[in-house]
C-alpha positions in Angstrom: 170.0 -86.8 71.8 173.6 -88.4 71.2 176.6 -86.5 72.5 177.7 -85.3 68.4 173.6 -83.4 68.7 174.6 -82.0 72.0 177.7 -80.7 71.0 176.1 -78.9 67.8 173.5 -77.3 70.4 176.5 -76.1 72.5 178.5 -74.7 69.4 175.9 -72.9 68.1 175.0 -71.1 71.7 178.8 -70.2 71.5 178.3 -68.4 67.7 175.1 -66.3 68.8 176.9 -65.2 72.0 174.4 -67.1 73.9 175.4 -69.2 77.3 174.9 -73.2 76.5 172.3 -75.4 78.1 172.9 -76.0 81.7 171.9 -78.8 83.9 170.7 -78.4 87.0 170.7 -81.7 89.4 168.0 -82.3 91.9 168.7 -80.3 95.6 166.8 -82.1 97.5 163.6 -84.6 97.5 160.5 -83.2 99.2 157.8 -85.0 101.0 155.1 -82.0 100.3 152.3 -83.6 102.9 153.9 -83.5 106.2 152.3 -80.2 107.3 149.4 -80.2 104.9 146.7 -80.9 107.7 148.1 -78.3 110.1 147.7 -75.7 107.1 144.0 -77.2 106.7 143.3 -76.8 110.1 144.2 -73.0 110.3 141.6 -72.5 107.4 139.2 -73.6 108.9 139.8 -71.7 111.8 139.1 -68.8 110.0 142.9 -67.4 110.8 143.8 -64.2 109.0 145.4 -64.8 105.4 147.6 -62.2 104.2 148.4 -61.7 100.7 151.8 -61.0 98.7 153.4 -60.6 95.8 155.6 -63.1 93.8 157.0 -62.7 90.4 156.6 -66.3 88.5 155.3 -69.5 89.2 151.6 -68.9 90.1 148.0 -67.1 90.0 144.5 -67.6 89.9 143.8 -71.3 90.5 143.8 -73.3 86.6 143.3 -76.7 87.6 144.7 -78.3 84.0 147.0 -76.5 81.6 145.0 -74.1 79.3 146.2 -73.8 75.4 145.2 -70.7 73.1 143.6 -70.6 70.0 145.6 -72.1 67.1 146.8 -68.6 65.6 148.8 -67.8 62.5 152.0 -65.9 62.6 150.5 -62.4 62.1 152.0 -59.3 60.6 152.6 -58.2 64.6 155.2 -60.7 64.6 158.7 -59.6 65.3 160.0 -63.3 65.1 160.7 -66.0 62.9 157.5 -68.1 61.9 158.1 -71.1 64.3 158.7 -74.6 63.4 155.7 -76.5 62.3 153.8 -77.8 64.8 155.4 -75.0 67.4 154.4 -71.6 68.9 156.0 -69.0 70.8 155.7 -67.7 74.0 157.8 -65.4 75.5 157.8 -62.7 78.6 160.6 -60.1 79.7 162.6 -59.8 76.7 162.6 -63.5 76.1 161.1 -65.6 73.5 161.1 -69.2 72.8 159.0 -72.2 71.2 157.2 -74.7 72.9 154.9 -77.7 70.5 151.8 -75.9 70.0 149.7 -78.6 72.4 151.6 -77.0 75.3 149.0 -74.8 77.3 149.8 -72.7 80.4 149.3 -73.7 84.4 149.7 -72.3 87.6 149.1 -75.2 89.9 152.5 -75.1 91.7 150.9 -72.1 93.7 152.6 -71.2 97.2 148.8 -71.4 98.3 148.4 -74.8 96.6 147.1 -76.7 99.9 144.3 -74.4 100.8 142.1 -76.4 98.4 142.8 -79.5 100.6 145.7 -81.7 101.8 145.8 -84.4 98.4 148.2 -82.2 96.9 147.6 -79.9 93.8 146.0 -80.7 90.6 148.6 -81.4 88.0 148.2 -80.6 84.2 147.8 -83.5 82.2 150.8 -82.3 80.2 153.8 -80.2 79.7 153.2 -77.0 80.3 154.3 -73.1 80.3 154.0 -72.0 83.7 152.2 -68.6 84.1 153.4 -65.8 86.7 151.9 -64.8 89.9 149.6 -62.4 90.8 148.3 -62.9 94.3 148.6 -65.8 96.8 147.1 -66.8 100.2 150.5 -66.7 102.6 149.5 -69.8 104.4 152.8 -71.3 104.8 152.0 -74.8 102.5 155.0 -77.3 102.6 157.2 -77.9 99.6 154.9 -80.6 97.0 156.9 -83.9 96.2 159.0 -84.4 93.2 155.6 -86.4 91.8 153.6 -83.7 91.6 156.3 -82.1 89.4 154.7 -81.6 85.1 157.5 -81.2 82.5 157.5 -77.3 81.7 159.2 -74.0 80.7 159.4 -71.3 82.9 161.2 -67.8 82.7 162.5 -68.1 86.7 164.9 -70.3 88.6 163.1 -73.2 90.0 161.8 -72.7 93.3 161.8 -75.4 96.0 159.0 -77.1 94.8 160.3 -77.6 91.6 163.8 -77.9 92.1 162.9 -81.6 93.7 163.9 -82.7 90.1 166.3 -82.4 87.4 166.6 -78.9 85.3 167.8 -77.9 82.3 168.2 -74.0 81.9 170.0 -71.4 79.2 171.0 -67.6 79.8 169.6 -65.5 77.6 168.1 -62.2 77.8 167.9 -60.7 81.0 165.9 -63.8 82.7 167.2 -66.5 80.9 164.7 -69.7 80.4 164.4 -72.8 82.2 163.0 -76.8 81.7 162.1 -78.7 84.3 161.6 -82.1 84.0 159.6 -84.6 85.5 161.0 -87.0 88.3 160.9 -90.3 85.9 162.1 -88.0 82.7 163.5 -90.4 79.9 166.1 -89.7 77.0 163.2 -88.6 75.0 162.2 -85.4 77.5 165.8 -84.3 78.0 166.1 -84.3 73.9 163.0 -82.1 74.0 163.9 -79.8 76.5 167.4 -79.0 74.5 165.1 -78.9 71.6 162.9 -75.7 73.6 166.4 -74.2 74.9 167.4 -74.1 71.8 165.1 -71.5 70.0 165.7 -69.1 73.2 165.9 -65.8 72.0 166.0 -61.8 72.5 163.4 -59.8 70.9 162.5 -56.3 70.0 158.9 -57.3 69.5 157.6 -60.6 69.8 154.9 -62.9 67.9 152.0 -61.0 69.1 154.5 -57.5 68.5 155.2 -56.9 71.7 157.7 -54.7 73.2 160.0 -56.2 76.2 159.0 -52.9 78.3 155.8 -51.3 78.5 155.4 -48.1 76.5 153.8 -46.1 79.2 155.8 -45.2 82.9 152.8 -43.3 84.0 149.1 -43.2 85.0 148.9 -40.4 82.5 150.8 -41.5 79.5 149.2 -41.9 76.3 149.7 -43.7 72.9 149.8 -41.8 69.7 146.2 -40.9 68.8 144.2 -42.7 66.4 140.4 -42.6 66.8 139.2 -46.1 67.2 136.2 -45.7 65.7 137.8 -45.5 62.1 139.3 -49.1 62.3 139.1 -50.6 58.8 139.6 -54.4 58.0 141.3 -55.3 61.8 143.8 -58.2 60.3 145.1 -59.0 63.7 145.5 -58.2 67.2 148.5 -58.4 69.7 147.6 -58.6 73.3 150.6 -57.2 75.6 150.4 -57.6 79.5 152.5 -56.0 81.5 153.0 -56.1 85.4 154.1 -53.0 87.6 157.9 -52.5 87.7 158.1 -49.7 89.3 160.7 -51.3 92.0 163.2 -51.9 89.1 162.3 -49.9 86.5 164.9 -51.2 84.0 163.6 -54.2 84.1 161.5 -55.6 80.7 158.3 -55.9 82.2 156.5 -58.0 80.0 154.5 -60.5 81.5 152.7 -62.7 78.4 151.0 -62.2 75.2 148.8 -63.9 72.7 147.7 -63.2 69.2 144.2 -62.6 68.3 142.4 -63.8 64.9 141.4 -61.2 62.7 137.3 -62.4 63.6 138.2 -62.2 67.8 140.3 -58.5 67.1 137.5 -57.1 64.8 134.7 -57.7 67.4 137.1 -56.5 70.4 137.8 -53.1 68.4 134.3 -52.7 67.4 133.4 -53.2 71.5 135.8 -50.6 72.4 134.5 -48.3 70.0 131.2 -48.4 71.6 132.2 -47.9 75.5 131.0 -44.9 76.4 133.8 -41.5 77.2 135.7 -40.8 79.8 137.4 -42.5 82.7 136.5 -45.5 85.5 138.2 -45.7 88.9 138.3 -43.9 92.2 141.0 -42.0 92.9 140.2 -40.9 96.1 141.0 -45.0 97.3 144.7 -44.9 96.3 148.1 -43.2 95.8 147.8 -41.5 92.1 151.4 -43.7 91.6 149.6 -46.9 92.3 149.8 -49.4 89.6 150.9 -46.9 86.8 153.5 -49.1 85.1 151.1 -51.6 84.9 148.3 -53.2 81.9 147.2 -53.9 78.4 148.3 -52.6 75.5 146.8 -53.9 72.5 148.1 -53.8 68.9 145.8 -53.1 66.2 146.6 -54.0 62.8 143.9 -52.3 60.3 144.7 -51.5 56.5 146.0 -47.8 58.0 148.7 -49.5 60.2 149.7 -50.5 63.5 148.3 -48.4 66.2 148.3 -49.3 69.8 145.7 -49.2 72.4 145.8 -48.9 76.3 144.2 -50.9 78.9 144.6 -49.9 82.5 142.5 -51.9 85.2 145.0 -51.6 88.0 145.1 -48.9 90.6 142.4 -46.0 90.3 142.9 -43.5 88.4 142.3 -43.2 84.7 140.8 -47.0 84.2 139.7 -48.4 81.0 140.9 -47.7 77.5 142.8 -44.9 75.6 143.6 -44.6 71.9 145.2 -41.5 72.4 142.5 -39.3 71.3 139.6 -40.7 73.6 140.1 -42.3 77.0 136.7 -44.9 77.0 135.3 -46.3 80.1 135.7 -50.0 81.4 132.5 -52.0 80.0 132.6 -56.2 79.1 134.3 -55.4 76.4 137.3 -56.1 78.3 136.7 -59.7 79.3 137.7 -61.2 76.0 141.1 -59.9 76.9 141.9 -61.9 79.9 140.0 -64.4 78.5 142.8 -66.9 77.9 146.2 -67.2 79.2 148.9 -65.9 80.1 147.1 -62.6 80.3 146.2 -61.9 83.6 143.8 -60.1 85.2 144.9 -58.0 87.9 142.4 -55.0 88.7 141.7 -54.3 92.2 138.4 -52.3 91.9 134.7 -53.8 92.0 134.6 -51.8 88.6 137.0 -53.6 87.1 136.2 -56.9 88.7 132.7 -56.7 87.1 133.8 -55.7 83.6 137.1 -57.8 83.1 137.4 -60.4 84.6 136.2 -63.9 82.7 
């Protein structure tokens, strides 16, 4: 991109009230397999591994990054259809396009050297990196700079990736951020500006999801609309949201994806058939555990949009509402989390069995 192309970029950030594209220079260069045996050896001397929480950057192990279904821009869609050859991806209450080829990864994991000391297992592409759920807190050292993949994420670059040159714009409460690869040419800064550029806020976003969740309790409910009369399902949004209970403010939007009118028929005809009532235990946890968090999907049938609740995490009130029935968790959940960036997160053996893919 010559200097008169940047400068367009830059002016039109200024018009929409948007901050321009930053660069962010390299802090330091890693060499990520210094400590990699130590961490090896304390596996395999069965030490206690505790788990924790992180916002972005990784999850359950994907070894290369994983596309979704080629989708139409749906009626769900609160955005511009994106430029041809593009899709959207968003999370919080930002959106932007990445080339449709792009798929999502987790491989820069905090746990990444339990699997063994050669380093993780890069995408073969650019990539949109996915957020964490869960992670092994084994203390692995920072990766190199080599094992860095081109890729958008939501979050400032952590020490892993910050080994290598960043370009990043403010938007939105998170703001979004390109990192590059250590050897990046002319060609992948262009593209990066070219991502940056599309950044943008959203009331609902391709798949017609909100920024925050529409429930802020175990025992909210959507507007009623009996499942079981769904006629001619065009399309299907699938919203994830993670628990922000700690900052409740916060849009808590962790991914979405579109479904095909084919793949959203057959999930609303499951559902329909999952027997009544609730799954869970609640004697096993706080009744405020996990309530800001799950699914919603939104249902587009020749009577409208109508939203549908998901809950696997925690124990109380599991499995799905429509606002006149709450249904049971059965497989007719796994399509859900069956592609990324939707994420399984349940904690029960319940939910383990039924959901997860």
């Amino acid at each position: 991109m010559n200097d008169r192309a940047e400068q367009a970029f830059r002016d039109a950030f200024a018009e929409h009230g948007a901050e321009p594209i930053q660069t962010v220079r390299p802090r330091r260069r890693f060499d990520g397999r210094w400590a990699v045996a130590a961490v090896v050896a304390l596996v395999a001397l069965a030490v206690p591994i505790t788990l924790y929480q992180q916002s972005r950057g990784a999850g359950r192990a994907e070894p290369a990054a994983t596309s979704q279904p080629a989708l139409a821009v749906t009626e769900l869609s609160g955005l511009a259809t994106p430029k041809e050859g593009w899709k959207w991806v968003s999370h919080g209450d930002v959106a932007v396009q990445v080339p449709r080829e792009w798929g999502f990864s987790d491989y820069l994991r905090p746990d990444w050297c339990v699997g063994g000391p050669e380093g993780p297992t890069m995408p073969e592409g650019p990539y949109v990196a996915t957020s964490t759920l869960a992670a092994f807190s084994v203390g692995c050292p920072d990766v190199g700079p080599e094992f860095v993949r081109m890729h958008v994420d939501f979050a400032a670059p952590t020490d892993d990736t910050a080994s290598t040159e960043t370009l990043m714009r403010g938007v939105g409460s998170s703001g979004v951020w390109v990192v590059l690869e250590v050897d990046a040419t002319a060609d992948d800064r262009a593209l990066a500006q070219e991502v940056l550029a599309t950044a943008v806020t959203f009331e609902r976003d391709a798949s017609g999801c909100a920024p925050h969740a529409p429930f802020t309790s175990i025992e909210d409910r959507p507007d009623p609309w009996d499942i079981r009369t769904a006629e001619g399902v065009s399309a299907v949004g699938v919203c994830g949201y993670t628990d922000n209970s700690y900052a409740p403010e916060t849009p808590n939007l962790d991914g979405s994806r579109p479904m095909n009118s084919a793949e959203g028929a057959a999930l609303v005809a499951a559902i329909a058939k999952a027997p009544e009532g609730v799954s869970g235990t609640p004697e096993d946890c706080a009744a405020e555990y996990g309530e800001r968090a799950g699914v919603v999907l939104r249902v587009a049938d020749e009577s409208g949009v109508h939203d549908v609740y998901l809950r696997i995490a925690g124990c109380h009130n599991l499995g799905w509402d429509d606002g006149v029935t709450r249904r049971k968790l059965t497989e007719a959940c796994r399509p859900v989390f069956a592609h990324p960036p939707i994420r399984f997160d349940g904690e029960s053996l319940e939910a383990y069995e039924n959901c997860r893919p």
